[in-house]
N, C-alpha and C positions, 0 to 999 in steps of 0.2 A: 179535091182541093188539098192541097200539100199544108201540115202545119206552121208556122212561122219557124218553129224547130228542125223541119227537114229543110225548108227553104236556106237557113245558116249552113246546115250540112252540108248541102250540094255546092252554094255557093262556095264552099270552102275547097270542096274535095272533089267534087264533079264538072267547076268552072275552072279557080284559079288551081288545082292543082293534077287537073286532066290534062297530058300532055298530047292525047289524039283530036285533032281539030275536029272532025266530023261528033267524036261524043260528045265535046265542049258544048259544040252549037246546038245539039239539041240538047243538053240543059239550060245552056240561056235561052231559051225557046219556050221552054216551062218554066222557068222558076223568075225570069223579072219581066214588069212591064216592057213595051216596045220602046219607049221612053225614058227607062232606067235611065236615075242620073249619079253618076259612081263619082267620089272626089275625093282626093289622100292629099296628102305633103305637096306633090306634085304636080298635080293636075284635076280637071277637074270633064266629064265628057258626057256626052249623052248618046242614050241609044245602044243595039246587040252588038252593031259591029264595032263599034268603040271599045265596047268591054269587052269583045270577043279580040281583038287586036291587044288592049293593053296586057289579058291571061298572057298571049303568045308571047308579048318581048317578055314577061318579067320569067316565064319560062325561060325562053330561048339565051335569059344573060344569064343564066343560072343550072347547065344542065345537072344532072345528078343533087339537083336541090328535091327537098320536098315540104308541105304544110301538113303541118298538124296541129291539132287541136292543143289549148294550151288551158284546159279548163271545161264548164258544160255550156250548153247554151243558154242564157237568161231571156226570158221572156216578161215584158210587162206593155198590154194593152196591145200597139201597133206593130212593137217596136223588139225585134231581136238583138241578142248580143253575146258577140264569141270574139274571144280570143283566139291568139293563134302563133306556132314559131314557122318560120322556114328557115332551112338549112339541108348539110348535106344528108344524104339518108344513113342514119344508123349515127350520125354523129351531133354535135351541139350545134344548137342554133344560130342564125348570124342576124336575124331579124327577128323581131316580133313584132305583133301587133294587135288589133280588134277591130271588128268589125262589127257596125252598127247597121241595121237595115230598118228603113218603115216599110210596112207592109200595105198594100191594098188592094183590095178585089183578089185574093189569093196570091198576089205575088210581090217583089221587089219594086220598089219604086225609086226608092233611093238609099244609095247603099255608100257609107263612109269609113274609111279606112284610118282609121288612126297608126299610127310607129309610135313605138317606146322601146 
């Protein structure tokens, strides 16, 4: 079982910042519930293919962008939490943000995306 800590990681760098569809889907395959309910600024969705579709547009409106880590991952009790930039690779950021995940039975269950 993956710790709350690699669960942020993939979620970061394995989901939304894999740009081969086949690897994406088997990280959301392990790392959140079937049920995951993901919600940012903009929307709010349930389930893999939902967040396997949202990775692909914010990908697809962004080529040559990337995420990174914008700090460590905090842990306390359920509950993961990372920050994070995207922008282009090798250059400054154009977004940032954090990401909040609860955890259950080993994996994501709902996962909230903050902007700042």
């Amino acid at each position: 079982m993956a710790s709350i800590e690699d669960l942020m990681w993939t979620n970061l760098l394995e989901v939304f910042g894999e740009r081969d569809p086949d690897r994406r889907a088997a990280a959301i395959a392990r790392t959140y519930a079937s049920d995951v309910v993901f919600a940012d600024p903009e929307e709010s969705l349930t389930g893999h293919e939902a967040l396997r579709a949202k990775a692909q547009s914010l990908l697809d409106q962004a080529p040559g962008f990337v995420f990174a880590a914008d700090g460590a991952v905090h842990v306390v009790d359920d509950l993961g939490h990372l920050s994070w930039t995207f922008g282009p690779d090798g250059g400054e950021p154009v977004v940032r943000g954090t990401d909040i995940a609860l955890v259950r039975d080993g994996v994501i269950a709902r996962l909230y995306t903050f902007l700042r």
